[in-house]
N, C-alpha and C positions, 0 to 999 in steps of 0.2 A: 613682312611680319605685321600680325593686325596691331591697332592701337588698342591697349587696353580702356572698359570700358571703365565709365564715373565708380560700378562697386565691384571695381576687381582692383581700388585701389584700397586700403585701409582705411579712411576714414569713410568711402561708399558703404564697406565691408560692416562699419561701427555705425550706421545708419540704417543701414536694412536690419540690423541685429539689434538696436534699437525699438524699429518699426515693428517687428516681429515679437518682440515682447509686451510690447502697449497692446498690441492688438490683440494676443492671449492672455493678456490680464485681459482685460477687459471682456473677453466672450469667458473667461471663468467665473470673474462674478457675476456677470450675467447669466448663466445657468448655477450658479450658486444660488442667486436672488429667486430663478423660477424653483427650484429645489423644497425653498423656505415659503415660496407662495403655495405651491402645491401643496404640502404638509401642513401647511397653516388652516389654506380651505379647507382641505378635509378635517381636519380637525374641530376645526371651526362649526362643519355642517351637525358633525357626528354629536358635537356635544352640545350644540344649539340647537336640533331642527330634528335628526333623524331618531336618535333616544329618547327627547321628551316626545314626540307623537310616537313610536311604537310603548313605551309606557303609560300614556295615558291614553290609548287604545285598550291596551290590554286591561288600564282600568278601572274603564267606563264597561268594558265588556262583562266584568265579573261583578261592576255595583250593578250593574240592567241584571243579572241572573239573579244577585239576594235582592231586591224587588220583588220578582218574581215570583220569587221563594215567599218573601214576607205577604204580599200579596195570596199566597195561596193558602197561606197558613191561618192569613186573618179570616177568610172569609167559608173555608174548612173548618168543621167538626173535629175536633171535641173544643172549638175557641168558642169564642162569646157571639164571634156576627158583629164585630163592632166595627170593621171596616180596615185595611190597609194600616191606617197613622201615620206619626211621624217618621218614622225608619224610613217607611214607604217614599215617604215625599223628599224625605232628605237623599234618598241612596236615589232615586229620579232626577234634581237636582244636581245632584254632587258630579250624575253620568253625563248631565249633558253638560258641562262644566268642562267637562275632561273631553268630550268629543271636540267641542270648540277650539282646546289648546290644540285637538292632536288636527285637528284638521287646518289649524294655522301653521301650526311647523312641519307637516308631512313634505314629501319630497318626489312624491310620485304622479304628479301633476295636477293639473285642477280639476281633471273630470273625477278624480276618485276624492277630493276635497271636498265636491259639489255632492256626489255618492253621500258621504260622512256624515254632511250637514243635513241632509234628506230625511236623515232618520231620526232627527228632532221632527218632524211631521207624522212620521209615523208612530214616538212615542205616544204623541197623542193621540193617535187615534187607537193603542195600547191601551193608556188609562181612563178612555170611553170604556171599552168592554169590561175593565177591572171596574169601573162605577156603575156601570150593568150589574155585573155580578151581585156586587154587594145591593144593589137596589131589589131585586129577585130574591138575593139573601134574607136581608129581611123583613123582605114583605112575606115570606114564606114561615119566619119565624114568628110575624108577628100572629101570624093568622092560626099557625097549628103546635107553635113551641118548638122548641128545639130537640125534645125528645130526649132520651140516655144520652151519655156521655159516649161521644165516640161514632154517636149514631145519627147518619144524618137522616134531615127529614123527608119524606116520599115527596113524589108529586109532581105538576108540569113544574111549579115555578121553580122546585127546589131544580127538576131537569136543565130550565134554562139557566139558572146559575150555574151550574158545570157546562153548558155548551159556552158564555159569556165568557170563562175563562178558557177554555180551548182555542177560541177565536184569538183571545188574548195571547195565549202560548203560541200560536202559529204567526202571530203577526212578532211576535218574539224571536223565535227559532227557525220558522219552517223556508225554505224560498232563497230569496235574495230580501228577506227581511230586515229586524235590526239587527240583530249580533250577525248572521253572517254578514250583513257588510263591514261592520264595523271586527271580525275578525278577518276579512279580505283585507282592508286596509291595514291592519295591523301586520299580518301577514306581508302585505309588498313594502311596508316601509323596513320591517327586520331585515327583510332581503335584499336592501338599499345599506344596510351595516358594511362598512366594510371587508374585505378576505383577512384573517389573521393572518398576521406574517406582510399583509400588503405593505409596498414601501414605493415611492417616486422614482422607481426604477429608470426611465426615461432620461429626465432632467437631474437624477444624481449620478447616473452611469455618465452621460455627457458630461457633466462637470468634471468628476474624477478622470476623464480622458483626455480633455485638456488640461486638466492640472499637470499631470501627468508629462504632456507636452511639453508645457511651458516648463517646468522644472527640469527636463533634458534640454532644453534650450538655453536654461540658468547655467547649467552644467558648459555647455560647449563655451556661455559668454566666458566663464570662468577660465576652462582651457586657456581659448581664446588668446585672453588679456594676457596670461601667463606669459606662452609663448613668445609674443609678437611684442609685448611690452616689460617683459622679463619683471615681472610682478609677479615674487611668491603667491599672494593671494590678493584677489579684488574683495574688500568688505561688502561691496553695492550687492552687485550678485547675490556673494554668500549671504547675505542678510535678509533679501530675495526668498530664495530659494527657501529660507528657517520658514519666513513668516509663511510663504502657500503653503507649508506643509500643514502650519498652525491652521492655518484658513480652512485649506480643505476637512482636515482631521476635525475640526469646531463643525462646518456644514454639514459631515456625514454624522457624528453624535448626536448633531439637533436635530438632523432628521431619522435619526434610528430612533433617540428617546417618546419625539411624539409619536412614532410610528407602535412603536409601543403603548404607548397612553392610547392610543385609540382604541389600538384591541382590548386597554384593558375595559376603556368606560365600554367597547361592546359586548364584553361580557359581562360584566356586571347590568349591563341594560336585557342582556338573553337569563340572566337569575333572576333581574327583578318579574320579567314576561316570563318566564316560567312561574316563577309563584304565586301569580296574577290568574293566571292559566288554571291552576292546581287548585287555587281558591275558586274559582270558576266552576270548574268540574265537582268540587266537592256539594257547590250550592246547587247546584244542576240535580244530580244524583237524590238530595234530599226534597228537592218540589218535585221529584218524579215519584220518590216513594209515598209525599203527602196525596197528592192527587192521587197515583192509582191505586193508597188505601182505599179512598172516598169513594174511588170509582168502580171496586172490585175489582182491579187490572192491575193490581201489588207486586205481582210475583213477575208479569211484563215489564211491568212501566220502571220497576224500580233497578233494572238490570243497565250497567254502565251503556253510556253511549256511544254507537258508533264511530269508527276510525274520524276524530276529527267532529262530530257533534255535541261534544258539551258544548262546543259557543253557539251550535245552531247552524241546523241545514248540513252540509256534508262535505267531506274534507277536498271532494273537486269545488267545491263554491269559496270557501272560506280559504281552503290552502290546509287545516289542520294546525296540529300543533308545530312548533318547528322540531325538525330531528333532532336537536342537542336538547331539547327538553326531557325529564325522567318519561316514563308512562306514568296518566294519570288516574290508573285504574285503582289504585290503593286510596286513594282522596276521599275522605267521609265528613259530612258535618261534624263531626270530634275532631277532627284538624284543621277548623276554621281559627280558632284562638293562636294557637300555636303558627300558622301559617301567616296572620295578623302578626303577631310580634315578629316573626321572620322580615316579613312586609317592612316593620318600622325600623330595623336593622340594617333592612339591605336599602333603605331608601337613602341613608346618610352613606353609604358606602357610594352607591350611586352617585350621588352628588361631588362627592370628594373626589373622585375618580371624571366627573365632568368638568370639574373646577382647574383639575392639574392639565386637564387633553391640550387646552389651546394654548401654546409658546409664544414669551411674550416677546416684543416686538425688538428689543433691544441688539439682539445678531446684527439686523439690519444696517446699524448704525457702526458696529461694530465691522462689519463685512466690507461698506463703505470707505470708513478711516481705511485699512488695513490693505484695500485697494490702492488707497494714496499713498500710501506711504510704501507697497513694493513699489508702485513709479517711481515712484523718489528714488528708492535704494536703487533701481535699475540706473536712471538716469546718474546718480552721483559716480557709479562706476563706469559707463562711457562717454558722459562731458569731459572730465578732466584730459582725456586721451584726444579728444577733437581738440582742448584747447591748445594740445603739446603741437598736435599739423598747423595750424592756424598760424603759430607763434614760429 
């Protein structure tokens, strides 16, 4: 007959069942803790980094279009010829402001950041041809009048003032210009947004699988002790066993809640960029109908633009609008006001909604204690039974 070994004796038995419980606490908060890191990062990214640059992408892409707009307006018939102004320089301003932020929190690397900032190079050389224009403008005006109202004036210079601004428009729209890059970018950062519904699946399935574990392990200590130690009930264990339930049950809520929040600040960041979008398009639409009044090309020019061109160039360069956006073939300069107060509406909602995404740090601390103290409960239930062999 063999000799039994060290843990086929009862206290071996209450050591390895010891060891087997430390060791599954401890791999459950630790995929507990990656759980709360995962969910934090992204949270974190989404409402740091990826929402403010697809929002202040999308706009910078619609102050560059009323520019445009205002720029065409000034230095077209039936206005004065007085030149762009301040709108002009404030809505030029205000876009590269906004390229800047988006280009610092974007998330799609640095070559499409370096892309972003490129196009502060080219505005300028934008508001050359727009100060062409108006120079041809009124040197033309000064020389032959501005003629009826409505009507502009013949002639080479008044010609090169329309070609100054075409040149303008193309360096605007046409190509891998500004707006479309600056909707390519806007475009791969939305698509850097999360999946609604996304969750830590990985690192929260692990954890609940050892929790899991360890709680049928809680269970047999309990048996266990029963049995062999004729103990109606061990409190250590059962006390155990309440608090992972707590643990766990707390870790998957924290991470359902912000998993939650995220999707919501990403939809609220996919309303703000659709309305961004729709004011875009609406500004688009009406420098298309100013200029090809001007140009006798009214009935072309002023016909909505193709799949994905209000922001410029075409929806393989740019990417288009995103599919959860409305169509924004209904958008007209009369729904600029109203699309503006939407704007200042959905920016505080925005905000609110980026302010709740990131979970504060507290779990942590919490997750930690509550690690200690199931050791504790474990251990207060099989010391006292080592110290009954010993004795």
């Amino acid at each position: 007959r063999r000799a039994a070994g060290p843990t086929a004796t009862t206290p071996g038995r209450l050591w390895v069942l010891a060891a087997l419980v430390t060791t599954l606490t401890l791999a459950v908060a630790a995929t507990a803790a990656a759980t709360l890191v995962s969910t934090r990062d992204t949270a974190r990214t989404v409402a740091e980094r990826t929402s403010p640059a697809v929002v202040d992408a999308a706009r910078a892409g619609a102050l560059l279009a009323d520019a445009d707009l205002v720029a065409a307006r000034s230095l077209l018939p039936p206005n004065s010829w007085g030149g762009p102004g301040d709108q002009y320089l404030k809505d030029i301003k205000t876009a590269i402001q906004a390229l800047e932020s988006a280009a610092e929190n974007g998330t799609t690397g640095t070559a499409a950041r370096a892309q972003l900032l490129a196009v502060t190079s080219l505005l300028v050389a934008y508001q050359d041809n727009v100060a062409q224009a108006y120079r041809y403008g009124a040197t033309d005006t000064g020389a032959t009048g501005t003629g009826a109202a409505g009507v502009p004036p013949a002639g080479p210079v008044a010609d090169l003032e329309l070609v100054y601004l075409i040149y303008a428009a193309d360096l605007m729209r046409e190509g891998t210009n500004i707006l479309p890059t600056v909707a390519a970018f806007e475009a791969a950062n939305s698509a850097a947004l999360p999946d609604r519904g996304s969750w830590p699946w990985l690192p929260l399935g692990l954890h609940l699988g050892l929790a899991l574990v360890l709680l049928g392990l809680l269970v047999v200590a309990q048996v266990y002790l029963r049995r062999r130690f004729r103990r109606r009930l061990s409190l250590g264990p059962l006390g155990a066993a309440v608090l992972l339930v707590l643990l766990a049950a707390g870790t998957t809520l924290l991470a359902a809640r912000t998993s939650h929040d995220v999707d919501t600040t990403g939809r609220e960041t996919t309303v703000t960029e659709c309305l961004w979008q729709a004011r875009a398009t609406a500004v688009t639409l009406e420098r298309e109908r100013v200029v090809g009044e001007y140009a006798g090309a009214g009935q072309d020019t002023a016909r909505p633009p193709a799949d994905g061109a209000q922001r410029g160039g075409t929806g393989a360069q740019d990417g288009g609008t995103r599919a959860d956006c409305p169509a924004p073939a209904a958008a007209s300069a009369a729904s600029v006001p109203e699309l503006d107060r939407l704007l200042d509406d959905q920016a505080a909602r925005l905000e609110d909604a980026r302010a709740a995404t990131v979970p504060a740090a507290g779990w942590f601390g919490v997750l930690a204690v509550g690690t200690v103290a199931l050791l504790a409960l474990t251990a207060s239930g099989v010391s006292p039974r080592l110290v009954e062999y010993r004795k």
